[in-house]
C-alpha positions as CSV (number, residue, x, y, z in Angstrom):
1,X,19.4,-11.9,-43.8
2,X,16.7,-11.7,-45.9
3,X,15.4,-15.2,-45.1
4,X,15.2,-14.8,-41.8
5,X,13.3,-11.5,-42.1
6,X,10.7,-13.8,-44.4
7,X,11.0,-16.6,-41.9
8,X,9.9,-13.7,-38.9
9,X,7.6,-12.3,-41.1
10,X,5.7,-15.8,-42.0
11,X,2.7,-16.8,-41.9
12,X,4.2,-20.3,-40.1
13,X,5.6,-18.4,-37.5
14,X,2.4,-16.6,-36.5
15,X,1.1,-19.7,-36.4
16,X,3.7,-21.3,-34.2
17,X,3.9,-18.2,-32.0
18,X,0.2,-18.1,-31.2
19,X,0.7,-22.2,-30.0
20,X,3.1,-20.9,-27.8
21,X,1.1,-18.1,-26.8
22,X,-2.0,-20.3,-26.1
23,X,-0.3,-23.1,-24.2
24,X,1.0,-20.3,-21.9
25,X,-2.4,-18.8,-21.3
26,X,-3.9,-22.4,-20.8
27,X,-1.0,-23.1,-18.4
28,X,-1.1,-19.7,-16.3
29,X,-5.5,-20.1,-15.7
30,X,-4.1,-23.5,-14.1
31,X,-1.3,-22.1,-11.5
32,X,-3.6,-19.2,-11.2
33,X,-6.8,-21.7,-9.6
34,X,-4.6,-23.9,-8.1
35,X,-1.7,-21.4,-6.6
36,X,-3.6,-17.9,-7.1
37,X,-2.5,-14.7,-9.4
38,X,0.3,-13.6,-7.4
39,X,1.7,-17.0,-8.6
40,X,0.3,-16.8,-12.1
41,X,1.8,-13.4,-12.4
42,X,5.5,-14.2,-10.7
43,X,5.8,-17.6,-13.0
44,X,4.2,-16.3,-16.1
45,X,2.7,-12.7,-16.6
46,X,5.3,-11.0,-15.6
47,X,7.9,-12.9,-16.5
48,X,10.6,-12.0,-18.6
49,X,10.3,-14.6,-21.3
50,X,6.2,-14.2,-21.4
51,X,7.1,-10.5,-22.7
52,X,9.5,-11.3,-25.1
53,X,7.2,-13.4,-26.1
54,X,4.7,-10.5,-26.7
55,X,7.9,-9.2,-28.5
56,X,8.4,-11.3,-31.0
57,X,4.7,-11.3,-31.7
58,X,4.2,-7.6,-32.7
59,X,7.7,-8.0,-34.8
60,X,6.3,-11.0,-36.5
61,X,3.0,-9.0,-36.9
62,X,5.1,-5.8,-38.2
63,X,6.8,-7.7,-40.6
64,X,3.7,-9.7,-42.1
65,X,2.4,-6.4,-43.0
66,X,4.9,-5.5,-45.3
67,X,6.2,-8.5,-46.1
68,X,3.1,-9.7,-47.6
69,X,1.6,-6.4,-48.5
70,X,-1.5,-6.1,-46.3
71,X,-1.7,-2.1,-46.9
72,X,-4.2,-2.2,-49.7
73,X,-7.8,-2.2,-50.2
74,X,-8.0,-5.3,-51.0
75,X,-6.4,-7.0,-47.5
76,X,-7.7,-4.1,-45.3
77,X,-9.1,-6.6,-42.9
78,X,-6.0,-8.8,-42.5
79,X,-4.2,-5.2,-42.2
80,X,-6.5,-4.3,-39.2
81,X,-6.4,-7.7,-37.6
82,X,-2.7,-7.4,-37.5
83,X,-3.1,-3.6,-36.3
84,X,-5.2,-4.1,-33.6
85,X,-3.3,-7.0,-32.0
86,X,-0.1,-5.1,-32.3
87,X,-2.4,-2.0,-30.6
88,X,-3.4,-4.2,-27.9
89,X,0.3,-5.4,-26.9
90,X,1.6,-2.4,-26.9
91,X,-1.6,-0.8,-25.4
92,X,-0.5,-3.4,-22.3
93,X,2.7,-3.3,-22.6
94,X,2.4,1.0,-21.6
95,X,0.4,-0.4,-18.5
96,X,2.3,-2.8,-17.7
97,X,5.4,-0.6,-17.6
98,X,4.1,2.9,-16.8
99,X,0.8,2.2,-14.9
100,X,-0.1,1.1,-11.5
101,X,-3.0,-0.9,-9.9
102,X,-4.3,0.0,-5.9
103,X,-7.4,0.6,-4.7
104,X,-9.2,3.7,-3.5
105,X,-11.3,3.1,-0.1
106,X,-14.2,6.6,-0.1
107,X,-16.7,6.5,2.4
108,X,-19.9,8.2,1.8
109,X,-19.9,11.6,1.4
110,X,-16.2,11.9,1.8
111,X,-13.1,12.8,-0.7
112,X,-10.2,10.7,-0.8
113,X,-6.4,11.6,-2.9
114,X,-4.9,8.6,-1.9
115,X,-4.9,4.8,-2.9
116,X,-3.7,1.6,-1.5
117,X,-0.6,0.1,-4.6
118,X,-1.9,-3.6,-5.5
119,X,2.1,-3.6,-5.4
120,X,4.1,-4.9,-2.1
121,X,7.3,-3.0,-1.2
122,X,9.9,-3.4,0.8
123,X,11.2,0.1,2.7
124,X,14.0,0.2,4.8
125,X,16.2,3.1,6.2
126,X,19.4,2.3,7.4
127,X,21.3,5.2,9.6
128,X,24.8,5.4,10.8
129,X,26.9,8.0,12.1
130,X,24.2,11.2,11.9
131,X,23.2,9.9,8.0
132,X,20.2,8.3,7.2
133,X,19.7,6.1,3.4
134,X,15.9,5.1,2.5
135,X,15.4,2.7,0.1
136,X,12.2,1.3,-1.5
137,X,12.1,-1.8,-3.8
138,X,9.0,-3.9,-4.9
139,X,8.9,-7.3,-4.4
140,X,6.2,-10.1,-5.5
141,X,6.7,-12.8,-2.9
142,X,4.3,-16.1,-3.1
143,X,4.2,-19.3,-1.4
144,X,5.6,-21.5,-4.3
145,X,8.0,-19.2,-5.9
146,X,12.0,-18.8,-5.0
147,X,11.1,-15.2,-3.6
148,X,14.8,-14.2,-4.5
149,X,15.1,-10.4,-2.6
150,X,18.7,-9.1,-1.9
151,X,19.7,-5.2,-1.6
152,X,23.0,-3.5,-0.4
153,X,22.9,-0.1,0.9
154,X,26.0,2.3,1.3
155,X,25.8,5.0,4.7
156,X,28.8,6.3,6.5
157,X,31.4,4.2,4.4
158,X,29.5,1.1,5.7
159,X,27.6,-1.6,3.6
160,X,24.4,-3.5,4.6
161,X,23.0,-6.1,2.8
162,X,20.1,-7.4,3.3
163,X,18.6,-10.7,1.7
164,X,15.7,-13.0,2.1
165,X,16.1,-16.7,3.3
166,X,12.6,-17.7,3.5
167,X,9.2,-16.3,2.9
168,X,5.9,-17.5,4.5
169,X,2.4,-16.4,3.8
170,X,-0.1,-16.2,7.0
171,X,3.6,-16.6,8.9
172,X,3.8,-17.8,12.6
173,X,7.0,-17.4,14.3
174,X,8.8,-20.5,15.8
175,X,12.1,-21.0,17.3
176,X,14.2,-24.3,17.0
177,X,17.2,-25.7,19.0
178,X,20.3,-25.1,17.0
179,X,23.9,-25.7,18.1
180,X,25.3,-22.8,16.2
181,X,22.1,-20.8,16.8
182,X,22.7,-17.6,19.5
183,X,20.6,-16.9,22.6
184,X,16.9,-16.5,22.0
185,X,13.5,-15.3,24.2
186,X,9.9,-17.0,22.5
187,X,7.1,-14.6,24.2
188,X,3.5,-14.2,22.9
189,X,1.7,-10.7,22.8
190,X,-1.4,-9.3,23.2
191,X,-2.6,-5.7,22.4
192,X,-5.3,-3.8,23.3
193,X,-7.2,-4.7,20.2
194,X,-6.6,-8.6,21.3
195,X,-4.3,-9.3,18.3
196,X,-2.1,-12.3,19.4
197,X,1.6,-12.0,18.0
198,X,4.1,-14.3,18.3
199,X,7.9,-13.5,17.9
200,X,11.2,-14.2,19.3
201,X,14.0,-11.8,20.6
202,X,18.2,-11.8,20.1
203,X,20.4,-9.7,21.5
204,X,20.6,-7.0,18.4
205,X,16.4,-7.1,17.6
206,X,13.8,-4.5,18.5
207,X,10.5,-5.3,18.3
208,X,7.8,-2.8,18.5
209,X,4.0,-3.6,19.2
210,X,1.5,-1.1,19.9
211,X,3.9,1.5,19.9
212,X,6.1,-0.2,22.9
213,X,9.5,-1.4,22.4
214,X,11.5,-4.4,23.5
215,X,14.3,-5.8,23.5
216,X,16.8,-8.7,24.9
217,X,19.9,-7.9,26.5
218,X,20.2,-4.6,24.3
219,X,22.6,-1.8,25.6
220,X,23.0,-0.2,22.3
221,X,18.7,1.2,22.5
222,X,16.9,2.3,25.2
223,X,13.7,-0.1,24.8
224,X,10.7,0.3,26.9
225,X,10.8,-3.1,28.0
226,X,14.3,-4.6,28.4
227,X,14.4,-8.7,28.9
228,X,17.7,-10.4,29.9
229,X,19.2,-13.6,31.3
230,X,20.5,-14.8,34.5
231,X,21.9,-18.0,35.2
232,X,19.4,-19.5,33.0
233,X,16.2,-17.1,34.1
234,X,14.8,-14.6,32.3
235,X,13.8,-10.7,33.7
236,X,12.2,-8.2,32.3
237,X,12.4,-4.3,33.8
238,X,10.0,-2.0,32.0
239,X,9.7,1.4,31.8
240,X,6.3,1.6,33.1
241,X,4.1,-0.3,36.1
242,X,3.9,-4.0,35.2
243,X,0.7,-5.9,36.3
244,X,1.7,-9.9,36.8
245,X,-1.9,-12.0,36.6
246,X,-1.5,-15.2,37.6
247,X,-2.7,-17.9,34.9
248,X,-4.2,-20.5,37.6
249,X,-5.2,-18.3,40.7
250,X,-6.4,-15.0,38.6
251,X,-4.5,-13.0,41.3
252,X,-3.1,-9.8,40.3
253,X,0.1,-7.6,42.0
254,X,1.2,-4.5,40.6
255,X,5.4,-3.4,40.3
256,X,6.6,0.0,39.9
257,X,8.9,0.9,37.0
258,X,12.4,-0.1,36.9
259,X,12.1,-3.0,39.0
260,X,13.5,-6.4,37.7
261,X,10.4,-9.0,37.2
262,X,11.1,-12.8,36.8
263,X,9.2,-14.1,33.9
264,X,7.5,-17.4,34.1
265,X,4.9,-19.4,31.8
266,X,2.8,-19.5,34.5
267,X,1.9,-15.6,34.4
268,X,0.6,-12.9,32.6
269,X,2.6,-9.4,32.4
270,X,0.6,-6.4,31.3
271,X,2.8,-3.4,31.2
272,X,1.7,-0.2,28.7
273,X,-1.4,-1.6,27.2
274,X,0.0,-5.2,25.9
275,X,0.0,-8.3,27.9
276,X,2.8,-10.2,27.5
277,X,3.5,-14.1,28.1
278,X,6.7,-15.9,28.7
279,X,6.7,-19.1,26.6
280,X,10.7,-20.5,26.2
281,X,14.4,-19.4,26.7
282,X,17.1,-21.0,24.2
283,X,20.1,-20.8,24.5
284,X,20.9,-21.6,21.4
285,X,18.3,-21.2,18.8
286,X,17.6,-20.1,15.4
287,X,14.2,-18.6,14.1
288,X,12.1,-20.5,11.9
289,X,8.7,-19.3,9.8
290,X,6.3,-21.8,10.0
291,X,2.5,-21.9,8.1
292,X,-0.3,-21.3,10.0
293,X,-4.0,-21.4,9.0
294,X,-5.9,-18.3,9.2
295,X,-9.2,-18.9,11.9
296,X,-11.7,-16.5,13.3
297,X,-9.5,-15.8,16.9
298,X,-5.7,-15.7,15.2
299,X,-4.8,-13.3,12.4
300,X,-1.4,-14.4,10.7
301,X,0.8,-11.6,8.9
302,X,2.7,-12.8,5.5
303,X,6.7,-12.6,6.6
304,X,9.9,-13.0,5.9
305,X,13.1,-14.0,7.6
306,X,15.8,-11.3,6.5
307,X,19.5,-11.4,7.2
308,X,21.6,-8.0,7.6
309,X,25.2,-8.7,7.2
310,X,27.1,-5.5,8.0
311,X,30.8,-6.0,7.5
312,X,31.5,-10.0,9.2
313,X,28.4,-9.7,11.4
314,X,24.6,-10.9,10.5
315,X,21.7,-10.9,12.2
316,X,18.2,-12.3,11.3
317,X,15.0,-10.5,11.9
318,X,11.6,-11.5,11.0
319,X,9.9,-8.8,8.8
320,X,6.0,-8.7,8.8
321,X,3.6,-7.2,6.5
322,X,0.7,-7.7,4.0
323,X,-0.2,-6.1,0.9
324,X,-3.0,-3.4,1.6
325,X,-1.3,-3.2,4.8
326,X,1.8,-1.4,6.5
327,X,4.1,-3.8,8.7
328,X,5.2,-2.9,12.2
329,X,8.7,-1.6,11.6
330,X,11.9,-4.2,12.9
């Protein structure tokens, strides 16, 4: 025992710790320039080996103290080298564990109490049966990391679990032909602010935009806008006046509410302030995240494709959202 406290405690093995500790650094200021921090952070910063790193240090730093008798006059500035470094891990350690980062937007003149987290989270509220369970879990999710995410909640003597199969920064929504896939709608939306959002609807999704709901072939929810199939056509009945532009003439004709509304890829649908446009029907499909470059017309929300399993059936949604910013709910 008492040669491995000396070995802890040597001077060697401050030496071969700081290596280590350097060579991490060196390799973190790489994936941080090439990958950005949220990479650096995921693979190395915040990793669980980098802190027991950081550990091992402050014992090795502890135990040099005493072991080669460094509280004296005579070593007081080895003594406050190794004091301060242990002060400065532990100093980031209380941060790293009991702190938080965000950032406080205050506008001339004004007062602010709130702060946007530099931290992403996940919320979700599951209800069932009159009860209601809200969960929130933080999540660092990056473009070249595994982005593992899974979460069971319990409600009404019911489980839902809820895992990630694929994350994509600056996400665009795409649809592919799959033989075990289930019956999909591909539309493309615009709201009043001219935000175009492309997304796909299943028979057990909502999708909200702008505050309006719809759905495909839903008779669980009452959605504002309600889309189903008909021998291989698609309808839509809304809950408000639809206004159908056509794409080549520019002519316009306005339906009351209620009425069924065949949707081609030819038209343009605007029913309570969002335009909506037909773009494919599969009948068996499966949704797909795919990257898309950020431009000056198209702004692309980080996502990622979720599956809630509740007892033997699963469905997959497509959850939006950026950090700084709250996602449409799904």
């Amino acid at each position: 025992m008492k040669k491995i406290i000396t070995f802890i405690s040597s001077m060697f093995f401050t030496g071969l710790l700081l290596v280590i500790f350097a060579i991490a650094i060196a390799w973190a200021t790489f994936v941080e320039n090439d990958y950005g921090t949220l990479t650096a952070k995921i693979l190395i910063y915040n990793s669980w080996w980098f802190e027991v790193l950081l550990l091992v240090i402050i014992v090795n730093l502890t135990g040099s103290i005493f072991v080669n008798k460094l509280i004296s006059k005579k070593k007081w500035t080895m003594f406050l080298f190794h004091v301060a470094f242990a002060v400065i891990i532990i100093g980031a350690a209380l941060t790293r564990y009991y702190g938080f980062e965000g950032s406080m937007h205050i506008r001339e003149g004004g007062a602010s109490n709130s702060i946007i987290s530099e931290s992403t989270f996940i919320n979700t509220t599951v209800s069932a049966e009159g009860q209601s369970v809200a969960s929130e879990k933080e999540i660092k999710f990056s473009g070249y990391t595994a982005n593992r995410y899974s979460e069971k909640i319990e409600v009404a003597g019911k489980s839902v679990k809820i895992e990630n199969l694929q994350f994509m920064p600056s996400a665009l929504e795409t649809i592919v032909k799959d033989v075990y896939g289930e019956p999909l709608v591909a539309l493309m939306a615009f709201s009043n602010n001219g935000q175009r959002i492309d997304f796909s609807l299943n028979n057990k999704k909502i999708k909200v935009i702008a505050g309006v709901s719809l759905g495909f072939e839903n008779t669980g929810f009452n959605p504002d806008i309600n889309i189903s199939e008909n021998n291989g056509e698609i309808f839509m009945i809304a809950s408000d006046s639809v206004t159908i532009t056509d794409m080549v003439s520019n002519e316009s004709e306005t339906f009351a509410p209620g009425l069924p509304i065949h949707l081609t890829g030819r038209s343009i649908f605007g029913v309570s302030g969002i335009s909506l446009i037909f773009k494919q029907y599969y009948p068996n499909g499966r949704i797909q995240l795919s990257f898309m470059p950020q431009d000056e017309e198209n702004f692309h929300y980080d996502a990622f494709l979720a599956r809630i399993t509740v007892g033997n059936e699963s469905s997959d949604i497509v959850v939006s959202g950026l950090k700084g910013l709250v996602g449409e709910p799904q």
